[in-house]
C-alpha positions as CSV (number, residue, x, y, z in Angstrom):
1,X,-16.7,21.0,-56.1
2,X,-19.8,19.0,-55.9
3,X,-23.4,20.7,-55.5
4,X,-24.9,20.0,-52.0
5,X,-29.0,19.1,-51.5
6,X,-29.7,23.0,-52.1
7,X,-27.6,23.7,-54.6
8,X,-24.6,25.2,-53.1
9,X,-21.4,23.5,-52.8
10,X,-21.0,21.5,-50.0
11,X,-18.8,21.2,-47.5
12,X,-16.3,17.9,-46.9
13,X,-15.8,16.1,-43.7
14,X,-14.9,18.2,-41.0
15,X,-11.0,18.0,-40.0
16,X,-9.0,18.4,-36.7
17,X,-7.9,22.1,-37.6
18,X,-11.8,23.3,-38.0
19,X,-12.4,21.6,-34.0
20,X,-9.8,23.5,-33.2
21,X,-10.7,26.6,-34.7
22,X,-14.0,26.5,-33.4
23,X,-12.8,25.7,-29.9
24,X,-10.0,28.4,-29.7
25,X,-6.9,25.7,-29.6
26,X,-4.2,24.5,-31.6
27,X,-4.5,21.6,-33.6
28,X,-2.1,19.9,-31.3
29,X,-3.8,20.7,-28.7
30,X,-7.5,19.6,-29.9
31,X,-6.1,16.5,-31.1
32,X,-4.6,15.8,-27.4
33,X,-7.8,16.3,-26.1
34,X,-9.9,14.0,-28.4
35,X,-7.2,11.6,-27.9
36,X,-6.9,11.7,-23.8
37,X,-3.4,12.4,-23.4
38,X,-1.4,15.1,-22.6
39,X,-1.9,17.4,-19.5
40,X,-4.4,19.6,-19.9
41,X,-7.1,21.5,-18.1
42,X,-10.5,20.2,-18.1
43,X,-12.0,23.3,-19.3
44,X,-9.9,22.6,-22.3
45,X,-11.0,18.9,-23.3
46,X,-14.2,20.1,-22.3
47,X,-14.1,23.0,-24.9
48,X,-12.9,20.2,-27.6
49,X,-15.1,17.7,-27.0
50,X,-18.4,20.2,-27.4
51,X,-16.7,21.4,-30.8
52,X,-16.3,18.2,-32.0
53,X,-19.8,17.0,-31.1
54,X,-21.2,20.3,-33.2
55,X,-19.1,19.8,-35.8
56,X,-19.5,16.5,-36.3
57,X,-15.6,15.5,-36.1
58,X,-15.4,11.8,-35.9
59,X,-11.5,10.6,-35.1
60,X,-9.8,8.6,-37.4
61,X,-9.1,5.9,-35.5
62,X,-6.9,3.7,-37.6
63,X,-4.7,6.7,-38.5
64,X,-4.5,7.5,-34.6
65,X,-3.6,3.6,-33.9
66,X,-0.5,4.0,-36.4
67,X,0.5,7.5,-35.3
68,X,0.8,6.1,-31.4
69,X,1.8,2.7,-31.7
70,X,-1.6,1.9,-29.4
71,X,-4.4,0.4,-30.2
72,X,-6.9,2.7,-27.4
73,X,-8.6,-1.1,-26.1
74,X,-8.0,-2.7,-22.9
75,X,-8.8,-6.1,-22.5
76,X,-10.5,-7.1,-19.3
77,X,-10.1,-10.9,-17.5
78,X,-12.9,-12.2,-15.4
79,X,-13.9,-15.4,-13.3
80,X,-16.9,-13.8,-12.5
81,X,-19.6,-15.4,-15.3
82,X,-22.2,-14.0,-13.6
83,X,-21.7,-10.5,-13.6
84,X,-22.5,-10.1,-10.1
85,X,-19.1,-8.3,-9.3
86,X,-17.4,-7.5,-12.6
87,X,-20.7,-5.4,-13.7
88,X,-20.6,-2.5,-11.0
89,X,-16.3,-2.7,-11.4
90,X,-16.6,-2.4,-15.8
91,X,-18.9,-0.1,-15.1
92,X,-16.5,2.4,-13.2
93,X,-14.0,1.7,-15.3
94,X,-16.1,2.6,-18.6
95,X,-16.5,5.8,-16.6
96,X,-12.9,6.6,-17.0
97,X,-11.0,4.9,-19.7
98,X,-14.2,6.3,-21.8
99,X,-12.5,10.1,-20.8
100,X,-9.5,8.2,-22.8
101,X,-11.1,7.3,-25.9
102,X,-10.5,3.5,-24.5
103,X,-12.2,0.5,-25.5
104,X,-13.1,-2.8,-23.3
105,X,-12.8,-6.1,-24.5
106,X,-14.3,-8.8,-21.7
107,X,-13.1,-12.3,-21.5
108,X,-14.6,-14.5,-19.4
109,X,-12.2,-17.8,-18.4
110,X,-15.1,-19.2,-16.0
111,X,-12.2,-20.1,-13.9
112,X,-10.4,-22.2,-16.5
113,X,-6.6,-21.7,-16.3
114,X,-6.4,-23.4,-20.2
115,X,-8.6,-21.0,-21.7
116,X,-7.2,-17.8,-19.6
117,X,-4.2,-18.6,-21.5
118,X,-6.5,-18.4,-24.6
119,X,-7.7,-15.4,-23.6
120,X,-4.0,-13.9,-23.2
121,X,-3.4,-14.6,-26.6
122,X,-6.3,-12.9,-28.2
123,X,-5.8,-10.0,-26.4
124,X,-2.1,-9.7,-27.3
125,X,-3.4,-10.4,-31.1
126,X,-5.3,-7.4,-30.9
127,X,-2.4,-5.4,-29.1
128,X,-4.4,-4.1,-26.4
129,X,-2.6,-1.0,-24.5
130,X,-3.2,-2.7,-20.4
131,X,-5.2,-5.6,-19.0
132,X,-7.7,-5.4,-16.3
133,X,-8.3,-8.3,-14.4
134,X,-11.4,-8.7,-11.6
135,X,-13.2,-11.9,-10.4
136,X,-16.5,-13.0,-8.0
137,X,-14.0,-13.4,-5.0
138,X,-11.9,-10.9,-2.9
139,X,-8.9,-14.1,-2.5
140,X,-5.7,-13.0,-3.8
141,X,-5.4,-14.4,-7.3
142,X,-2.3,-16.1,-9.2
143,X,-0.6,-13.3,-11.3
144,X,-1.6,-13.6,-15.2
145,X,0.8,-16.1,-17.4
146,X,3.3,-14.6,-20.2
147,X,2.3,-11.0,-21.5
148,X,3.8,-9.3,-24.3
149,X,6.5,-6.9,-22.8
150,X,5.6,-3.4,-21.4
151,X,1.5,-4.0,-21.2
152,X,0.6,-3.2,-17.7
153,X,-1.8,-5.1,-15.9
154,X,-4.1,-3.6,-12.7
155,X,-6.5,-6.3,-10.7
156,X,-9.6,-4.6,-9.4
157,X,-11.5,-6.0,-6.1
158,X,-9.8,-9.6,-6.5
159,X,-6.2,-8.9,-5.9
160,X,-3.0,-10.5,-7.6
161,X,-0.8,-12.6,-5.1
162,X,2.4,-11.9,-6.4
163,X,4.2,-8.9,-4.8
164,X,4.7,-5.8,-6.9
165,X,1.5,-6.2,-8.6
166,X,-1.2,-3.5,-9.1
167,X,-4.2,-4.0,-7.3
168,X,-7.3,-1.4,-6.1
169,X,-9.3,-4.1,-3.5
170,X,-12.6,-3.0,-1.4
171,X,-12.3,-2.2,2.5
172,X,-13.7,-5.7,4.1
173,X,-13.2,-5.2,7.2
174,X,-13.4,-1.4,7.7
175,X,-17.0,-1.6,6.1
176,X,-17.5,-4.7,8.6
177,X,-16.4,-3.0,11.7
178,X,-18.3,0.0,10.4
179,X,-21.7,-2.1,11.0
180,X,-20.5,-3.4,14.2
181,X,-20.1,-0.2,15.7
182,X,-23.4,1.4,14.3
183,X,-25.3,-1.6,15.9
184,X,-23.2,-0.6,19.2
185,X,-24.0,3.5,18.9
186,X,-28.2,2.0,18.8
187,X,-27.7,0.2,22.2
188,X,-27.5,-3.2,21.1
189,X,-26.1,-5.3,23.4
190,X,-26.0,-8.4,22.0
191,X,-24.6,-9.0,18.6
192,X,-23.9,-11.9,16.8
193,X,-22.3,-12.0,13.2
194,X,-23.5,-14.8,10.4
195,X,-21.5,-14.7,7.2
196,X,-20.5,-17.3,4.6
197,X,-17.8,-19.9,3.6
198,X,-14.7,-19.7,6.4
199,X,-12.3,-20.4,3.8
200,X,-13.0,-16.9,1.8
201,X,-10.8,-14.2,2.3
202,X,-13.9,-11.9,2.8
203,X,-16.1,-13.6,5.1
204,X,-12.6,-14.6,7.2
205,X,-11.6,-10.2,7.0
206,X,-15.4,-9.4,7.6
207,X,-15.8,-11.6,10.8
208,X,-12.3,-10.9,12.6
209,X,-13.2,-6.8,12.1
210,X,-16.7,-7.8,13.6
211,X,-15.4,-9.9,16.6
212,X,-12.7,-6.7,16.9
213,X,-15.2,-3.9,17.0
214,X,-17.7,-5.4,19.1
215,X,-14.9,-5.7,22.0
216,X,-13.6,-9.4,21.8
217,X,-15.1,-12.4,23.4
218,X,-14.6,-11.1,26.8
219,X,-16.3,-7.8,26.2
220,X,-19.7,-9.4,26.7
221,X,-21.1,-7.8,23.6
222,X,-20.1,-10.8,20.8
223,X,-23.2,-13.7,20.9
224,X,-21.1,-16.7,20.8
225,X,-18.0,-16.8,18.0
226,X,-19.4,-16.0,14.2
227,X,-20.8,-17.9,12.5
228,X,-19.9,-19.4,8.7
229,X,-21.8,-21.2,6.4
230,X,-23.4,-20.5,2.4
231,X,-23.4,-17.1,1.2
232,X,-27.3,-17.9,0.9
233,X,-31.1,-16.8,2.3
234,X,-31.2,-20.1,3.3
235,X,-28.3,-20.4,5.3
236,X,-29.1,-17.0,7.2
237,X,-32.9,-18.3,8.0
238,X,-30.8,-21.5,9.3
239,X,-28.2,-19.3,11.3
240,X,-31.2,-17.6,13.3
241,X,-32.6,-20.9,14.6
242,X,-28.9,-21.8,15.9
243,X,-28.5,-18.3,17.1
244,X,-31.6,-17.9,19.1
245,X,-31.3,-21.3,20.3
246,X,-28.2,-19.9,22.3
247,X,-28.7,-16.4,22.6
248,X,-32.6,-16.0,23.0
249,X,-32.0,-12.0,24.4
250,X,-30.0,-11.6,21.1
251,X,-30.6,-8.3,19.9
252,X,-28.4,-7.7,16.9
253,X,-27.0,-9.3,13.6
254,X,-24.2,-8.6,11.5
255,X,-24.2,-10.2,8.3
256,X,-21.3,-10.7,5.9
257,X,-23.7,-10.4,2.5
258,X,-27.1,-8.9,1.3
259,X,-28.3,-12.3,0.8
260,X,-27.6,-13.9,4.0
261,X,-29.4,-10.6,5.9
262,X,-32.7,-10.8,3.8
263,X,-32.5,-14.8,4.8
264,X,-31.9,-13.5,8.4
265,X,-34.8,-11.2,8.2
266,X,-37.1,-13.3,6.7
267,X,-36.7,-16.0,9.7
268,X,-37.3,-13.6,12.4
269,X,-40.1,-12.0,10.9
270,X,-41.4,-16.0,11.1
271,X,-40.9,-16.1,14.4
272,X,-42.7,-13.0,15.5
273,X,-39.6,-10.9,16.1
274,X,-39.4,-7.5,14.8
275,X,-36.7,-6.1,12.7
276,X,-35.8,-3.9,14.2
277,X,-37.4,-3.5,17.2
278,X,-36.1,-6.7,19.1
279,X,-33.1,-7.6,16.3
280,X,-31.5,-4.7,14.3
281,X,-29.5,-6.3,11.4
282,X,-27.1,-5.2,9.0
283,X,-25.4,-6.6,5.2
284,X,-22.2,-6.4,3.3
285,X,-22.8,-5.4,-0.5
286,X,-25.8,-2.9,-1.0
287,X,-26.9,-5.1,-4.0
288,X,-30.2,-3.8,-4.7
289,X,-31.9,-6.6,-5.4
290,X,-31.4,-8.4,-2.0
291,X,-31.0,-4.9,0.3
292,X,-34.6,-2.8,-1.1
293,X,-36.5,-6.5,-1.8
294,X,-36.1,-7.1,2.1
295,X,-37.9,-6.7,4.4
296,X,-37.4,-4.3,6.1
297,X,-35.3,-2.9,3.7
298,X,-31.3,-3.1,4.8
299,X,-28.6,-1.1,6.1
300,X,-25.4,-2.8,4.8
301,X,-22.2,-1.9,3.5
302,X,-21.8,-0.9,0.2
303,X,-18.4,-1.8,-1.2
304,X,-18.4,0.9,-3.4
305,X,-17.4,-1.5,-6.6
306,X,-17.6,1.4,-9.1
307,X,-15.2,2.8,-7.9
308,X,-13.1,0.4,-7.6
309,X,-13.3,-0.2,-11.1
310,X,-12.5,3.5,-11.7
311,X,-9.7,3.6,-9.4
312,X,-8.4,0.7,-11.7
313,X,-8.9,2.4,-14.6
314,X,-7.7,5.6,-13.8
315,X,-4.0,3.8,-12.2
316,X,-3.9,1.3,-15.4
317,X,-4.2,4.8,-18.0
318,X,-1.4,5.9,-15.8
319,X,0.5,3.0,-16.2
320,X,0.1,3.2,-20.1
321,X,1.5,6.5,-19.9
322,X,4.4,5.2,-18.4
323,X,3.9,7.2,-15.2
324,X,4.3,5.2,-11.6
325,X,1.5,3.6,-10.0
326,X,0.8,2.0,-5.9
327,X,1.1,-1.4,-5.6
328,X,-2.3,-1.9,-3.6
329,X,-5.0,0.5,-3.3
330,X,-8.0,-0.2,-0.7
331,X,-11.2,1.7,-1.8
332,X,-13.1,2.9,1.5
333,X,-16.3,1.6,2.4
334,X,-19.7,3.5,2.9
335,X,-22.1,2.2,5.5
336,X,-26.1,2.9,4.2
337,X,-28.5,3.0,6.2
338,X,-32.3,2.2,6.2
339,X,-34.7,0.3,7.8
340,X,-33.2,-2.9,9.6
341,X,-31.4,-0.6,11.8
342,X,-33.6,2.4,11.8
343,X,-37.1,1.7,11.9
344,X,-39.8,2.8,9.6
């Protein structure tokens, strides 16, 4: 046996039987535990996992691949170039297929049906164990082309259209009516709702659950029908003119995004009325870079797309398993509040 730095011998790699030694397990069972399958107790992976750490154990991977037949990656299909959605929903999703020993592979098609199909081909190359697939939009999606038989597939926030498909999709309108009723419980009395393109499925959802909480048209509450346009600052500073033009005693908005509030915000601040003192207003999103950069800062709806994504990832290691999984899975909604409502 070779000498070690200090002159003893030294020790080789450590092995699977010496985690479980030092964690009180079977090999079997250590092995299930670095591996993420099997049905055991927290406690127990948890005991594992810190033995390997102070061992040192490092999982042999390859040999792990050809033992299971799986190759511990899931590939992930996106529209969403920018990140703006995908981001918060891989990030969840890390959260839990990480717990597996799982791996993501991101493809991007940038809404290219041709090189989807490239995509598909890679990731069946590379033998992935499921598919995730998310996008920008919340508009159910056409189901993914030929896949190699028995991978699963789970869409997270954008939706598949084809019945029997796996999808975990945000609450749109339960977040929506959520707003609408908080403006109502302050003692507004006249609310209007500003949102963006008609033809998208969450600005459509959003605007019927406002129009719905808020009473109907004949309630008296509801400032005139909603409102659709850009999901831009731009278009809500726009929106205000039109709004007050009509409505000059309007004392709430409800917006269907972040940005369209701050733009809504900004144009009232402009025109000498206070936020909220005269108009309390309210977003859809809770992206932090719109929400805390306005002022005031909003209250606004936060879709919760973490979760989402681990929702996904938690139904699609199910579905690897072999176990059953819901077709459709709606994520509730969590209304936060701050200053566009509230006051200072």
């Amino acid at each position: 046996m070779a000498a070690g730095p200090g002159g003893g011998a030294s020790r080789g790699a450590p092995r699977i039987v010496d985690v479980a030694a030092l964690a009180g397990v079977s090999p079997g069972t250590a092995s299930k535990a670095l591996n993420g399958t099997g049905q055991l107790r927290q406690q127990t992976v948890d005991r594992v996992r810190a033995a390997a750490d102070q061992l040192g154990f490092t999982p042999d991977g390859a040999g792990r691949t050809l033992r299971s037949g799986r190759s511990f990656i899931v590939g992930v299909i996106t529209t969403d170039s920018v990140g703006r959605f995908t981001l918060p929903v891989l990030l969840g999703a890390e959260d839990a297929l990480g717990a597996g020993d799982m791996a993501l592979l991101l493809c991007d098609t940038r809404d290219d049906p041709v090189r989807e199909q490239h995509h598909l081909r890679k990731l069946a190359a590379r033998r992935v164990d499921g598919i995730l697939v998310t996008g920008r939009r919340t508009d159910p999606r056409p189901p993914l082309g030929p896949l190699a038989p028995g991978v699963p597939v789970v869409h997270a926030f954008q939706p598949s259209a084809r019945p029997g498909d796996t999808s975990v999709v945000v609450d749109d309108a339960g977040g929506a009516a959520e707003a609408a009723r908080h403006l109502l419980d302050l003692g507004r009395r006249r609310i209007a709702h500003v949102t963006g393109w008609r033809e998208h499925h969450s600005a459509s959802a959003r605007a019927s659950a406002v129009v719905e909480a808020l009473g109907g048209p004949g309630a008296g509450v509801l400032a005139g029908e909603p409102l659709f346009g850009e999901w831009t600052e731009q278009w809500g500073r726009q929106a205000v003119d039109v709004l007050l033009a009509r409505h000059p005693d309007l004392d709430g908005i409800t917006c269907g995004s972040d940005q369209v509030a701050r733009g809504v915000c900004d144009r009232l601040r402009e025109l000498g009325r206070s936020v909220p003192g005269d108009v309390a207003v309210t977003g859809v999103d809770d992206w932090e870079v719109m929400a805390l950069a306005s002022r005031p800062p909003l209250t606004t709806v936060d879709l919760r797309l973490q979760e989402v994504g681990r929702t996904a990832a938690r139904l699609l290691l199910d579905a690897v398993e072999g176990r059953p999984v819901p077709e459709r899975t709606v994520v509730p909604s969590r209304l936060v509040l701050r200053a566009s409502t509230l006051g200072a």
